[in-house]
Backbone bond lengths (Angstrom), bond angles and torsions (degrees), N, CA, C in turn:
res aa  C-N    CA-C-N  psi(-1)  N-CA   C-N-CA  omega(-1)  CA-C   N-CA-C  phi
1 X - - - 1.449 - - 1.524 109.18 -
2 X 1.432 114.75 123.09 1.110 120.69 172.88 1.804 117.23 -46.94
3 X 1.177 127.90 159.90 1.378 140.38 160.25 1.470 134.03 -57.29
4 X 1.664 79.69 -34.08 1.556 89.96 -168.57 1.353 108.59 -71.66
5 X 1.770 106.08 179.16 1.605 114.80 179.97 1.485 97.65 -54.16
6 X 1.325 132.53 179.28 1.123 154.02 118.55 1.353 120.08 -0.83
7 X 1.615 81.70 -95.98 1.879 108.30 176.14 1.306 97.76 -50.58
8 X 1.282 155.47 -83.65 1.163 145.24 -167.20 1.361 128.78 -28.40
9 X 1.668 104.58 -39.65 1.457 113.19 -169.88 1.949 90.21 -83.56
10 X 1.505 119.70 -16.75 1.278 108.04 169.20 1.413 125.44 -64.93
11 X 1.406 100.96 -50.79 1.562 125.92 -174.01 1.419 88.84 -42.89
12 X 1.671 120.65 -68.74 1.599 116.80 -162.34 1.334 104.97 -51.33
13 X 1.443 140.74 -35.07 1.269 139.74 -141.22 1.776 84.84 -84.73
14 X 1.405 106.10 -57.31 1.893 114.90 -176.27 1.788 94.54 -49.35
15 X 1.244 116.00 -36.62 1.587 102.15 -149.19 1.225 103.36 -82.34
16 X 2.166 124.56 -21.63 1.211 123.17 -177.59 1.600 97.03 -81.91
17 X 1.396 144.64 -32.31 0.984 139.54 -117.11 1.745 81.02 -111.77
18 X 1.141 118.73 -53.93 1.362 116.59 175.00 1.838 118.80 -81.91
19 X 1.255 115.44 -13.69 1.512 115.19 142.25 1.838 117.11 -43.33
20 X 1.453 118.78 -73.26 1.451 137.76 -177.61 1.732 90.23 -51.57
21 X 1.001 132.87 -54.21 1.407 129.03 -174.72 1.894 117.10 -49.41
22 X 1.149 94.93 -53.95 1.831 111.12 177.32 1.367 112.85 -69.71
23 X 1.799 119.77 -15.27 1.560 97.71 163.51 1.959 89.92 -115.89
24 X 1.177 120.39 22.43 1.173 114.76 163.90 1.442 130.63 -168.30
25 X 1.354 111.73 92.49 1.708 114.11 -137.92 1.812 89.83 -80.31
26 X 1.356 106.10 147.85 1.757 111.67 -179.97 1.396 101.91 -90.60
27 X 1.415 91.11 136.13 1.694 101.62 166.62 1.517 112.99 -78.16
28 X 1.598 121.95 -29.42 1.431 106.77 166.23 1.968 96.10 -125.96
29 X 1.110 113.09 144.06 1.250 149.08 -148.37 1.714 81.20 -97.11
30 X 1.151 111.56 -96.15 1.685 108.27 177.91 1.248 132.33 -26.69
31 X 0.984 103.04 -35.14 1.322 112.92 -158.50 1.403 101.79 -111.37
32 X 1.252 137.22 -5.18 1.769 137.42 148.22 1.542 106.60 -75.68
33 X 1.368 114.90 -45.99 1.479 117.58 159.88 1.646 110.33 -27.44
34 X 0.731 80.97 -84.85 2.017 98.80 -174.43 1.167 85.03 -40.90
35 X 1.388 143.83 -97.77 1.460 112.35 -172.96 1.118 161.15 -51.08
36 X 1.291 99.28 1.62 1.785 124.16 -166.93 1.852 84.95 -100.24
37 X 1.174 125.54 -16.41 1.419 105.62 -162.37 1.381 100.89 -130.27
38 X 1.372 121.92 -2.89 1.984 139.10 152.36 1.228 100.22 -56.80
39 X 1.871 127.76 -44.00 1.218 117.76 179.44 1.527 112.25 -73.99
40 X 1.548 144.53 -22.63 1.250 131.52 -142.75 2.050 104.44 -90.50
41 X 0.784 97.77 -175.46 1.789 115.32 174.49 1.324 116.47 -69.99
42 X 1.067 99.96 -38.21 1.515 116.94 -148.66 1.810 99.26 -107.22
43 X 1.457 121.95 158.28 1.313 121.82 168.42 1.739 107.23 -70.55
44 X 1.253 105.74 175.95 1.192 113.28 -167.16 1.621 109.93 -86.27
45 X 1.509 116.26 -31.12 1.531 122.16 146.82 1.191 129.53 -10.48
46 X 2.069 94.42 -61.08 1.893 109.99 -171.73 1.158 97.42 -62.25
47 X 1.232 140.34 -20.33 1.259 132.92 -134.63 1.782 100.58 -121.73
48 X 1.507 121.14 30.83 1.272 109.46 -142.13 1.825 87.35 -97.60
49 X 1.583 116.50 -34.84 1.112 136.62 173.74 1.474 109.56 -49.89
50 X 1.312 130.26 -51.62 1.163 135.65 168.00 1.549 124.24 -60.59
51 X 1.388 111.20 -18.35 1.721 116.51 176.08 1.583 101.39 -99.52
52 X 1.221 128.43 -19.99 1.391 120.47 176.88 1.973 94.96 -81.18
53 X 1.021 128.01 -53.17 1.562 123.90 -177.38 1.783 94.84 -51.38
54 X 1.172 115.75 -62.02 1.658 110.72 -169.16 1.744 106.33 -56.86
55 X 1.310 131.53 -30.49 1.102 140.37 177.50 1.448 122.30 -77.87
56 X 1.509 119.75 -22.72 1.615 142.01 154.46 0.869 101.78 -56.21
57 X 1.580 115.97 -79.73 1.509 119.62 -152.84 1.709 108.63 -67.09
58 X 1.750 127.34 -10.38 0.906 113.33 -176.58 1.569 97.96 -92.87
59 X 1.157 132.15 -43.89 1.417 132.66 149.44 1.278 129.13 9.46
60 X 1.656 83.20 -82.47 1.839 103.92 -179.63 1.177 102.90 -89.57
61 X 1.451 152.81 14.59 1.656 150.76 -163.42 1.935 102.41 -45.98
62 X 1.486 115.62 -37.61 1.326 111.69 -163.58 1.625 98.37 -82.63
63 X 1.380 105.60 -79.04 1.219 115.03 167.84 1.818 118.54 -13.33
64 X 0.906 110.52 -70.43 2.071 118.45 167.54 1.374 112.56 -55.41
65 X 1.531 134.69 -30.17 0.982 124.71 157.34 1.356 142.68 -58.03
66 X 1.945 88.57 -34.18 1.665 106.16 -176.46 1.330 84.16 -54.95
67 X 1.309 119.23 -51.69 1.505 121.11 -139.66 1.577 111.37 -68.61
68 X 1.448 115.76 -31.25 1.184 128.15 169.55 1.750 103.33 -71.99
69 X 0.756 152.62 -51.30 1.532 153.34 166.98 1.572 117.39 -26.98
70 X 1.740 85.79 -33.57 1.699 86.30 -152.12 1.820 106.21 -93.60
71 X 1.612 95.07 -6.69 1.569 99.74 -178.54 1.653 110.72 -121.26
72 X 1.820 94.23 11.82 1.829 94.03 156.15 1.197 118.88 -152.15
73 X 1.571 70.41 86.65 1.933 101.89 177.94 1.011 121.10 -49.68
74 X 1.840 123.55 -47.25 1.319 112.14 -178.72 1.369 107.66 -127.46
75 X 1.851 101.69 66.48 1.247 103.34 164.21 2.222 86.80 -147.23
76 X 1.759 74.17 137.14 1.898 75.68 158.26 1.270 128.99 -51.06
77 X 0.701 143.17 133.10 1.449 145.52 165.12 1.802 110.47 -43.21
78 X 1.035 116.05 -73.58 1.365 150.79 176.12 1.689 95.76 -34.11
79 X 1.206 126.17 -44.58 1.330 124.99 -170.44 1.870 115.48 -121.98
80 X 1.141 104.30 23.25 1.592 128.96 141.34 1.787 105.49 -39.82
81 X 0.969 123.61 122.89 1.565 111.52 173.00 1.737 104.75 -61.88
82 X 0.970 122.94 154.99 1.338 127.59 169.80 1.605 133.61 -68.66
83 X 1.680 111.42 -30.21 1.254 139.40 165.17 1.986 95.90 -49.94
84 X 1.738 108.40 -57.00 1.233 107.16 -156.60 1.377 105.10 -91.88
85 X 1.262 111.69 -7.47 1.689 100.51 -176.98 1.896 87.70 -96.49
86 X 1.328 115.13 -21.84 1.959 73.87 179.07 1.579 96.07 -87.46
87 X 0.863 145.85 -35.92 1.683 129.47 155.69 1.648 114.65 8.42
88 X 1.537 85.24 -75.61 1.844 121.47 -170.28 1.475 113.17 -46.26
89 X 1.832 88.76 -18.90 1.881 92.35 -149.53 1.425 89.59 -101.93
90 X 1.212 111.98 -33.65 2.133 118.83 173.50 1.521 115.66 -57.06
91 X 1.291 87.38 -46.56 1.599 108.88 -171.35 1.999 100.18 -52.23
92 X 1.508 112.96 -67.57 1.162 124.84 -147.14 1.584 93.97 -92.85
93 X 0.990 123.36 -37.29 1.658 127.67 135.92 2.045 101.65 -2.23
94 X 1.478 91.52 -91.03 1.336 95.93 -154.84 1.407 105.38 -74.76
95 X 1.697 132.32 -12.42 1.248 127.78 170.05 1.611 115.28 -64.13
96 X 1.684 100.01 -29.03 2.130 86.05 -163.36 1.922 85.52 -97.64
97 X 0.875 132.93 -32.75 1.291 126.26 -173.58 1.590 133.01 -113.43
98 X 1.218 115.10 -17.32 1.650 117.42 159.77 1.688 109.46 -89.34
99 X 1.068 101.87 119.00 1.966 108.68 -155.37 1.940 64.49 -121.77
100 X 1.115 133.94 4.47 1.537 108.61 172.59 1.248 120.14 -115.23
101 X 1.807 111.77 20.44 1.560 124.52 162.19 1.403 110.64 -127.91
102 X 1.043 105.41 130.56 1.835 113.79 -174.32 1.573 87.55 -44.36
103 X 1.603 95.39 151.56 2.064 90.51 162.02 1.284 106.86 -99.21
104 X 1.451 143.54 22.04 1.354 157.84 158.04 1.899 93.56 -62.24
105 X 1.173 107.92 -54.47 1.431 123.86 -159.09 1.751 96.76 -83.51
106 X 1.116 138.92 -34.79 1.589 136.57 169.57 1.084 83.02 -61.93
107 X 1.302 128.60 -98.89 1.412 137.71 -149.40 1.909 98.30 -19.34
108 X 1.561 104.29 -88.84 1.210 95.86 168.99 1.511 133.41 -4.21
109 X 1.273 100.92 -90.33 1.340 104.20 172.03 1.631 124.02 -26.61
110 X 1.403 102.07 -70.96 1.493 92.98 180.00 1.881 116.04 -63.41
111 X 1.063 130.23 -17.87 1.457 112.12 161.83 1.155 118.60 -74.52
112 X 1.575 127.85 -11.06 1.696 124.22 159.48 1.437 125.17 -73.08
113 X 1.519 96.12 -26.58 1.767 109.24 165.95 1.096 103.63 -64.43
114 X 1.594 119.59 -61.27 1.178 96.15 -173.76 1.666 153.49 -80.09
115 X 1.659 101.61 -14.47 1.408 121.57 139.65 1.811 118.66 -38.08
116 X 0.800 99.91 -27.25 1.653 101.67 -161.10 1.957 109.25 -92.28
117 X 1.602 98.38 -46.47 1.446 142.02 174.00 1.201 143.01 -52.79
118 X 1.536 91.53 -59.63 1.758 112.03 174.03 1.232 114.68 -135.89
119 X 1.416 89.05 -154.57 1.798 100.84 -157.84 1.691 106.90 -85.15
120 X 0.995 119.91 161.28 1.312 134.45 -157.75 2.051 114.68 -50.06
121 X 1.787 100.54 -51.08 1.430 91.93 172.95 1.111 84.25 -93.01
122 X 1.424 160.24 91.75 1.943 149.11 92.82 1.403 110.84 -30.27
123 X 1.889 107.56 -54.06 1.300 123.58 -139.65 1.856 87.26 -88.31
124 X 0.677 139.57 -24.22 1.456 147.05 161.65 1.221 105.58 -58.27
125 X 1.464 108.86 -71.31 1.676 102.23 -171.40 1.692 137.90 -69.18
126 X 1.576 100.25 -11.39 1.588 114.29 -173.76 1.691 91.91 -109.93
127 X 1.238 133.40 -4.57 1.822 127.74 157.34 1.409 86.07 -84.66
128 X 1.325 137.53 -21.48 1.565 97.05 -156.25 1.726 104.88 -99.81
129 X 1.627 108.57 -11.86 1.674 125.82 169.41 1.728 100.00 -67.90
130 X 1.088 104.94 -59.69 1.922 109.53 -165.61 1.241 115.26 -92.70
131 X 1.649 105.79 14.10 2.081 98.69 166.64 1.807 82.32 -114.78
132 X 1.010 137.48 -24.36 1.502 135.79 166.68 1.537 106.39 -52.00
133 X 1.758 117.00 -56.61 1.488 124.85 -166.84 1.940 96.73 -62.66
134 X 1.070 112.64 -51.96 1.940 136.60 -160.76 1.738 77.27 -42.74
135 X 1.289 118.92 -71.89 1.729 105.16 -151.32 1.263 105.41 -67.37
136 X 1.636 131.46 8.62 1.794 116.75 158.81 1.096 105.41 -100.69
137 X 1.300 142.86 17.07 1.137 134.71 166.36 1.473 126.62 -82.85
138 X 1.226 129.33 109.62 1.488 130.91 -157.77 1.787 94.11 -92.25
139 X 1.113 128.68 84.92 1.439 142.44 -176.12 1.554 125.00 -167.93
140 X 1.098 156.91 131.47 1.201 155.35 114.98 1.120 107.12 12.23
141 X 1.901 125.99 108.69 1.010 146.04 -153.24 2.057 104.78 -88.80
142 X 1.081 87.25 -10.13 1.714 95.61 -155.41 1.697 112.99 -121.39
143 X 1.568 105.38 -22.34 1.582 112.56 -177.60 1.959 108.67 -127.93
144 X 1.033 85.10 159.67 1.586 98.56 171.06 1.434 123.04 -56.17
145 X 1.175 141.59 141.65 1.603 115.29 167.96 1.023 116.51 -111.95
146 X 1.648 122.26 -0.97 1.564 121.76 -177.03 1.202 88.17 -157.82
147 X 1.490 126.46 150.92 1.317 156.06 177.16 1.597 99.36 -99.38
């Protein structure tokens, strides 16, 4: 058993699972699941946190994009590295719609993904999208607001 938090070892599981998706989108959703999580360590239980983020972000896919669009103005979309845009997509994921994790604590997270993840300026470029996104957020930067 890994060391790490929990949630973290979820986050990675969402962040590979929707990585493999963006250079190879599934024709059935369930059923890549089931295999994406036949391979992991962990029961499919541990992993329940990580299928609700992969199930958000496929949800909201447009919506999180706008949102990514709208804070990289002078970058293509299209040539976003892929590592950092599914980052982008967890991250902003859990800022407009999980109101039951501080967005102090997304943010975080995704600059440890991406330290961990990608290439060297990532961690520059995905703080400098989601401390831009953080000041429209009408919420408590630091606590949960709903359970």
């Amino acid at each position: 058993m890994s060391k790490r938090p929990r949630r973290r070892e979820n986050r990675i599981a969402a962040m590979q699972f929707l990585y493999a998706c963006t250079l190879n989108p599934p024709d059935n959703l369930p059923e890549q699941l089931n295999m994406f999580f036949e391979e992991k360590d962990q029961s499919r239980e541990f992993y329940a946190f990580a299928e609700e983020l992969i199930f958000g972000v496929f949800d909201h896919l447009e919506e999180v994009d706008q949102e990514i669009k709208t804070y990289t103005e002078n970058w293509d979309f299209e040539r976003i590295a892929k590592m950092d845009l599914t980052i982008l997509r967890l991250a902003i994921f859990e800022l407009l719609k999980r109101l039951d994790i501080p967005p102090i604590v997304s943010i975080n997270e995704a600059i440890e993904l991406s330290k961990q993840f990608s290439g060297p300026d990532s961690k520059r470029f995905i703080n400098g999208i989601l401390d831009k996104m953080k000041d429209k957020i009408q919420r408590p930067l630091r606590e949960a607001t709903e359970l």
